[in-house]
N, C-alpha and C positions, 0 to 999 in steps of 0.2 A: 523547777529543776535548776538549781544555783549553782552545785558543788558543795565545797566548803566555803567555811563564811570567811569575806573578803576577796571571792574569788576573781568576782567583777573587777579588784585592782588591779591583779595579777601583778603586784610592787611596783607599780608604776612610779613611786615617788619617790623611790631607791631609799630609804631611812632602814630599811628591818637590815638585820644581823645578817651576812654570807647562810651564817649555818639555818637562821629560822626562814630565811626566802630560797634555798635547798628543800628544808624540810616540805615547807607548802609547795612547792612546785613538785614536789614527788607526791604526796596527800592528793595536788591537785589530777592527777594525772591516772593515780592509781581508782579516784572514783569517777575519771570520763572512763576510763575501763571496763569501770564493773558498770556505768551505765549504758556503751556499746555493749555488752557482753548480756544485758538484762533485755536490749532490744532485742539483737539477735537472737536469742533464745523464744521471744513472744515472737517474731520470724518466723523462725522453724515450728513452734508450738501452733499457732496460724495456719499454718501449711499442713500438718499433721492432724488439726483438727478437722479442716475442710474435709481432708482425703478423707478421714471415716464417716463423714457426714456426706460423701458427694453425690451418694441417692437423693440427695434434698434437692442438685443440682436441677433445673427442668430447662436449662439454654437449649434452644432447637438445634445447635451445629455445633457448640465445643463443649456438652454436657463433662462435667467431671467424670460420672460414671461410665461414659463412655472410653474417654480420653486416658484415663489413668485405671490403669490394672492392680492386682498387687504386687505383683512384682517390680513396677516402678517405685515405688516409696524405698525399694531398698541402695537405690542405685541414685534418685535422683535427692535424697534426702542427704548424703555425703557431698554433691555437689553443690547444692543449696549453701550448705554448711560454709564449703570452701568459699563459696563467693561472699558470704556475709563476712568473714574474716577478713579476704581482701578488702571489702567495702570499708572496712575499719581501719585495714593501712592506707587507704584512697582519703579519709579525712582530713589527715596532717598536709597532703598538696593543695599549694593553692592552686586551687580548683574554682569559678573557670577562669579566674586570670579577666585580663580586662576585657573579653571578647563572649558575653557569657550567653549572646544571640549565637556567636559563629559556632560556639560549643554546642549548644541545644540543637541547632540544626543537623551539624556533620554526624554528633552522638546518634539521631532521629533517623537520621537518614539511613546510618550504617546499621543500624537494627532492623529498622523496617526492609531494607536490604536481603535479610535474611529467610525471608519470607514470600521472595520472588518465586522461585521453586516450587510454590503454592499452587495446584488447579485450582480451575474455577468452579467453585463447589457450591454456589447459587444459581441456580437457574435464572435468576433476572438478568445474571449478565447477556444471555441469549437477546432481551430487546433492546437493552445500550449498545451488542454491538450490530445487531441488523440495522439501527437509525444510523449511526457510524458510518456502517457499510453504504449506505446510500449517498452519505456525503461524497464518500469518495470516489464512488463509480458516477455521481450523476448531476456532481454538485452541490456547492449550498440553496443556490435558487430553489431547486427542484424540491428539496427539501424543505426547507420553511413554506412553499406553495403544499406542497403534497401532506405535511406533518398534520394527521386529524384525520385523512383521506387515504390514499395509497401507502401510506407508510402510519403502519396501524399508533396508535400514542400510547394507551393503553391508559394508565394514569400518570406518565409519565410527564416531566416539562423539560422542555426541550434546550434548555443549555448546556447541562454535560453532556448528554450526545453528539453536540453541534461541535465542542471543543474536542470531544473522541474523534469525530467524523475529518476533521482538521486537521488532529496531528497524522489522521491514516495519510491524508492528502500528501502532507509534506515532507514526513518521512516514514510511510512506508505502512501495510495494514501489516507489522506486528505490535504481540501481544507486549514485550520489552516497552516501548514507547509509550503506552497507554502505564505500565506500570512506574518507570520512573517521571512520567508527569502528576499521578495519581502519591508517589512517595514524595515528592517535591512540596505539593500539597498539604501533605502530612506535616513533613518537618516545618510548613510554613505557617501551619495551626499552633504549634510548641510556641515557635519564635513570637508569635503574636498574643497566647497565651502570658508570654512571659515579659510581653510591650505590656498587658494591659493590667498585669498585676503590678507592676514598674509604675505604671500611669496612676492607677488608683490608691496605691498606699506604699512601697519601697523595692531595691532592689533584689534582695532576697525572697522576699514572695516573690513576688513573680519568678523568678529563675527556679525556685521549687516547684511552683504551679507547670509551670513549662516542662520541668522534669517530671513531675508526679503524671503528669499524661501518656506517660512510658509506662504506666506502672495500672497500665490496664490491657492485659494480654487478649480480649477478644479484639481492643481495638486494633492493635497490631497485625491480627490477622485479618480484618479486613482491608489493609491498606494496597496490595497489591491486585485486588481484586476489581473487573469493571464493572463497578458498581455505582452508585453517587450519592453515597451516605458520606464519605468521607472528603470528596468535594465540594460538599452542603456545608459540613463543619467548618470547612475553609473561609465559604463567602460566609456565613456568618458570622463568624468570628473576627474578620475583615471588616463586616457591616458597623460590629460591635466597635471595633479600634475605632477605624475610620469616624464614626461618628464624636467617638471620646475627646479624637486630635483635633476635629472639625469646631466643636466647641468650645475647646480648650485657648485654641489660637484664631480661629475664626476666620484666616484667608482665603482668600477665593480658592486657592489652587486645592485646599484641605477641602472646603466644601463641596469643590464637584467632585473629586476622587471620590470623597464617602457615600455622595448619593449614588455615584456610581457602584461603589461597593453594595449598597442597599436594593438596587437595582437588578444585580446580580442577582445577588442571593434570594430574592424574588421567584427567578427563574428556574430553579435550581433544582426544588423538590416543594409539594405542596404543604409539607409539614413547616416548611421553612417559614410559611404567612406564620402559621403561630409565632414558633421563636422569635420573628421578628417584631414579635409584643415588647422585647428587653428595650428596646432603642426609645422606646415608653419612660422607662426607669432610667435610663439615662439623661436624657431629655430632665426628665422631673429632678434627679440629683443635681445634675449641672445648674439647674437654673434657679435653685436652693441656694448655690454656691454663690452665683452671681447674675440674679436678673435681668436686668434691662441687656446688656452686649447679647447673655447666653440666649434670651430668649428671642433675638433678631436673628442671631445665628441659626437658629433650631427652628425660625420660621421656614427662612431660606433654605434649608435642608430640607425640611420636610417639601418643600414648594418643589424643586429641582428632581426629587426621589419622586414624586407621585405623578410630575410630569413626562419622569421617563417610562416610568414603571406605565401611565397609559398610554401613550404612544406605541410602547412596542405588544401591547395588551390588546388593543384594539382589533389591529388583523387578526388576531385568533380568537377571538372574544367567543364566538359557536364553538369551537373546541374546547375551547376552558370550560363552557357554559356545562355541555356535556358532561366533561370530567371531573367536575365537582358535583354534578349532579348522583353520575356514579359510586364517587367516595359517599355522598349521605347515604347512599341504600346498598353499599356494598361494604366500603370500607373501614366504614363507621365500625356497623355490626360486629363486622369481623374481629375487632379488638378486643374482644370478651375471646374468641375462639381463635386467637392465635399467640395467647400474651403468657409470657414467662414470670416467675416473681421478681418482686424487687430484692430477695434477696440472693436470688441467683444471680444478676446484673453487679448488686454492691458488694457483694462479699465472692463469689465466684470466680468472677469475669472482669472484676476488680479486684488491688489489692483492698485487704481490710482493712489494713491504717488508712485508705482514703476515704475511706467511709466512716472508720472513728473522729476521724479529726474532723471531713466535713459537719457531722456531728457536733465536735466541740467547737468548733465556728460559729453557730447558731450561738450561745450562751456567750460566745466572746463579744458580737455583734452584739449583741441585745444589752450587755451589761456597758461597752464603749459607745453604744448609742450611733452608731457608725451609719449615716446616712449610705455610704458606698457602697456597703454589702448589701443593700437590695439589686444592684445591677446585676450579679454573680447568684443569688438564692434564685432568683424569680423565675430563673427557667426548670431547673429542678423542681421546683415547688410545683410550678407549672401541673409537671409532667405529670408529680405524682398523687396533685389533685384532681386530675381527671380520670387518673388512673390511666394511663398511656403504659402499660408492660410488656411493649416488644422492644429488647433491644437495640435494634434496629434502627426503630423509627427515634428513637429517642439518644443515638448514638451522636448527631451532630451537639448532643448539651453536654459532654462529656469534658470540653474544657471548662466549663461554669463547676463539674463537681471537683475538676482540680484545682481550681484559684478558691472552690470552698476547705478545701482539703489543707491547699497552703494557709490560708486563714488561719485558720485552726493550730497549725501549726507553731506561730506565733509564739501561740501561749507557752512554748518549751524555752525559757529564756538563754539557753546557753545556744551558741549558733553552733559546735561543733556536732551537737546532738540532735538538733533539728535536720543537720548534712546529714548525719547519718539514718537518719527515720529514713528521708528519700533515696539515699544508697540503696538500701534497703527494701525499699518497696523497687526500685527499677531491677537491682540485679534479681529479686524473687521474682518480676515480670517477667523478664529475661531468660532466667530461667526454665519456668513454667510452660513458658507460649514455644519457646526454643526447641524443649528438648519433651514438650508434652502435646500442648495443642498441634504444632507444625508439624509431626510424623503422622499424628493421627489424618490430619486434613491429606497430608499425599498420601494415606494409603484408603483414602475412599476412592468407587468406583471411578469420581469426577476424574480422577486421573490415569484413568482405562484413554479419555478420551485426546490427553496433553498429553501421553505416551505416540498415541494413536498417530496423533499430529506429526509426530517428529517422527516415525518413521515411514509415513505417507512422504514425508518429504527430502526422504534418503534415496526414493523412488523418483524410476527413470518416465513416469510418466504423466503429461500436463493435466487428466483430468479423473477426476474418481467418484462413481457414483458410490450412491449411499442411501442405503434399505434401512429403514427404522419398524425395528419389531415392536405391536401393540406390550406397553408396562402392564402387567398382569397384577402388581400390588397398589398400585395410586394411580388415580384420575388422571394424568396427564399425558399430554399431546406429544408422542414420541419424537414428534416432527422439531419438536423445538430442541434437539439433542444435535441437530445437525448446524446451526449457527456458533453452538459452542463447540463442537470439532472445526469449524470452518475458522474459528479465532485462534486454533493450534497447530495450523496448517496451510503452507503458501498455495497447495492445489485448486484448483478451480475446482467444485465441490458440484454435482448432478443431484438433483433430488426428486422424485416423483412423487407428489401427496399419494396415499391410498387412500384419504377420506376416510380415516377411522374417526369415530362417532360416539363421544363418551354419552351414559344415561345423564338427564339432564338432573336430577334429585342429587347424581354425585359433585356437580360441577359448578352448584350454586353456591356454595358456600364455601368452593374448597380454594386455600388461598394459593394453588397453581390455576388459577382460572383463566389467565390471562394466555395461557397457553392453547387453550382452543380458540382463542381469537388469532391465534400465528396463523400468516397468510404466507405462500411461499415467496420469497422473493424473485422477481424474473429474474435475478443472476442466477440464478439456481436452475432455472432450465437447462434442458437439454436441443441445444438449438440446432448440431450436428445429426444429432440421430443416430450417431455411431457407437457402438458397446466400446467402454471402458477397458483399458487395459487393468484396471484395478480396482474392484468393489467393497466395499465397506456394511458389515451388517452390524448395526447396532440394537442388542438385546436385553433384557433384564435380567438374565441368567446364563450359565456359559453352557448349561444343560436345554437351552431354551427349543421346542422344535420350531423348525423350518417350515413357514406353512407351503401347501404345492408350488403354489405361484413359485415363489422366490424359488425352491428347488431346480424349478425347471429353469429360473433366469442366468441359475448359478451351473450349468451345465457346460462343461470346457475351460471352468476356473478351480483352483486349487487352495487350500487351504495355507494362508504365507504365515501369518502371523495374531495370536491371540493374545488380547489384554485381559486380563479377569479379575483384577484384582478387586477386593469388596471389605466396606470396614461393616460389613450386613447390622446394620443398623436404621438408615434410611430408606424410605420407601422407594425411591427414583432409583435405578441402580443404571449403568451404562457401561456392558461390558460388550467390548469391541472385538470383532473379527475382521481378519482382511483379505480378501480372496484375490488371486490373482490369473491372468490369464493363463492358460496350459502352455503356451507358447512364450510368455512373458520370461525374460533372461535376466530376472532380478536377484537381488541378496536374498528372498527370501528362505 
């Protein structure tokens, strides 16, 4: 995609006529037009074909089908419209100027931003934040001693909890804190995305690659969530630089930062041992490039990375033992029974131009012969040779499909047309995730309980028991409903287990398993023995009955306040009631 012919001069050599370097410069201009105009059109065309097709969607949490009615196509299709146009007066600014890390950051940060407002609408947040929770009430000691034993692991590894449990420490067990470290993160995966596309071939890849990871709206909406998929993305991709610079320049101070980044990201999540196969391919590339230095460098690295990594391995060696013992006969399995398509993931949940261009990267690569692009395929390939189809698990490689994505990109020779592909893909992310996926996520049950929260906490009273009604539609442990109100609320939170008892045939296979191994936390006692000024029942329905017991315990309390809200699509539902005492002189 050239333009007109000689467009590359653009008269640089000043020789043509006033009126024939007028004429080209209008010729020139009228067909970047008609080929923004051709983009955005296969934009909108993109967008239009999905929505008819979004039955095909199978994501377990921001399904199309779910997410978009018909009624939005009519409303959000004008908007779409208006911002591809702006994207098109956005190409002529120089954009980002000489600052194009501080631009990808601030831009990352203030979209992901958007998203705060979000409940927490995974359940696993409930065990990042009860490990959390321990740090801050009981220490780190207590917790690295206990981690495998009183404080359950699950399959969990224990570094983003440790860094959760931290920040409660120092400022404070809310949920804000945990999300702008967790956005911080985010935009530090962009920046570093767009160091390593800079590192391995120019500066425009990379600053696409960096941009184009805007331009996948399920990741968006997991950034403010406590979770540690997108902290994993982090150190790995950290692992990933860090090793690049380590090689590259070879100083000491570069080689322990990067085993320590490697070391990290070790810790992080156990998917992450795989990913951490890339640093394989780099190793092998660098040392292609230049033997003897690279490959003393890359001893040392690796020596430094496996010294720390067993060290801090060691004391928990019977935990780990266990939990990967678990993953082969539990988790393994389970990927056959919990996995979504790949084309829900690339064409969904992404935009599609990053998955055509990834696409066209592959042939670019293979025809330039480009040793580099195996450091960037390998994880992808990875994933979807094994066939790894939960989102999820495979969300930390999602900068690898955007430096394939930028790749690809290449091939569009005009650079003001390649700006605009990415315009493009971020404002339709933007769009999408904004004004589609983010209404739909606050208006699921999850956010009966972040209502809940905040107005437990308008309340004149320090402490709030809280009754969990048996889930009548799914397997799971009611009980784990109360650590995620306890993450949307400053109260000191009461819980009594009742020992409900799911059938064991429902609870072997099903991937909320981890919730009948929820043990109460003793901060959750009731160490007073005294009735609450204010009780919490948490049900699956706002119709749900009250069994005797609770009846009788709710005798001289009042009904203040119900949450009900339901996007009745998932089986876990948490619709919140709040009873207060008869004598209680609240807002209610």
């Amino acid at each position: 995609m050239r333009g007109p012919a000689g467009s590359e001069r653009n008269g640089a050599h000043g020789f043509a006529q006033p009126a024939v370097s007028a004429a080209y410069v209008a010729a020139d201009r009228q067909w970047l037009w008609l080929a923004y105009t051709a983009v955005a059109l296969l934009s909108l065309a993109a967008f239009l074909t999905l929505f008819l097709f979004r039955a095909q969607d199978d994501n377990r949490l921001t399904s199309w089908r779910w997410v978009f009615t018909d009624a939005d196509v009519f409303w959000i299709t004008p908007v779409l419209a208006g911002g591809l146009f702006l994207a098109a007066a956005l190409v002529s600014v120089p954009f980002p100027g000489r600052r194009p890390a501080g631009v990808l950051f601030v831009c990352s940060f203030a979209l992901a931003a958007v998203f705060w407002g979000e409940p927490e609408v995974i359940v696993d947040a409930s065990r990042y934040f009860t490990q959390a929770k321990h740090i801050e009430r009981y220490g780190l000691e207590y917790f690295l001693r206990e981690w495998g034993g009183q404080i359950a692991a699950w399959t969990d590894l224990p570094l983003i909890p440790i860094l959760y449990g931290l920040i409660f420490s120092l400022a404070g067990e809310n949920r804000i804190y945990i999300q702008v470290f967790t956005t911080l993160l985010f935009s530090a995966s962009v920046v570093l995305t767009y160091l390593i596309g800079r590192t391995l071939w120019d500066e425009a890849t990379g600053f696409h690659a960096g941009a184009l990871l805007l331009g996948m709206p399920y990741l968006l909406t997991q950034v403010p969530l406590m979770l540690v998929d997108v902290p994993t993305m982090f150190f790995l991709i950290l692992a990933v630089f860090g090793t690049l610079k380590a090689l590259e320049r070879g100083e000491p101070g570069h080689l322990a930062l990067a085993s320590v980044a490697v070391a990290l990201a070790f810790w992080t999540k156990y998917s992450a041992w795989l990913f951490l196969s890339v640093l394989a391919l780099v190793l092998l590339v660098r040392i292609k490039q230049g033997p003897r230095p690279v490959f003393l460098r890359a001893l040392v690295l690796t020596m430094i990375s496996l010294a720390l990594i067993g060290a801090t391995l060691l004391p928990m060696l019977e935990v780990v033992g266990r939990q990967l013992d678990f993953l082969r006969i539990y988790q393994l399995p389970g990927l056959a029974r919990w996995e979504e398509s790949p084309g829900s993931t690339l064409l969904f949940q992404m935009h599609p131009f990053i998955a055509a261009a990834a696409l066209i990267s592959l042939y670019a690569a293979f025809r330039n012969s480009d040793a580099r692009y195996a450091i960037i395929v390998w994880l992808p390939a990875l994933v979807m040779v094994l066939g790894v189809n939960r989102i999820r698990y495979i969300l930390p490689v999602f900068p690898m499909f955007a430096l394939m994505a930028a790749y690809g990109l290449r091939e569009i020779r005009r650079g003001e047309i390649r700006k605009y592909v990415v315009l493009c893909v971020v404002v339709s992310s933007a769009v999408l995730s904004v004004l589609g996926l983010r209404p739909f996520l606050q208006q699921t049950s999850a956010a009966n309980l972040q209502q809940a929260g905040e107005y437990l906490d308008s309340l004149d009273t320090q402490e709030v028991e809280v009754i969990t009604l048996q889930q009548r539609h799914v397997a799971i442990n009611p009980a784990v409903s109360v650590p995620l109100l306890d993450l949307h609320t400053a109260k000191r939170l009461i819980f009594r287990s009742d020992g409900i008892a799911p059938a064991v045939q429902e609870v072997e296979t099903s991937a909320l398993r981890f919730t009948w191994e929820y043990r109460n936390p003793i901060y959750y006692d009731d160490v007073r023995g005294s009735r609450a000024e204010a009780v919490v029942v948490i049900a699956d329905d706002d119709a749900q009955p009250l069994p005797d017991r609770i009846k009788q315990r709710l005798i001289g309390y009042r009904l203040s306040r119900q949450f009900i809200a339901s996007e009745n699509v998932f089986g876990y539902q948490t619709i919140v009631k709040v009873y207060l005492a008869g004598h209680y002189p609240g807002r209610g």
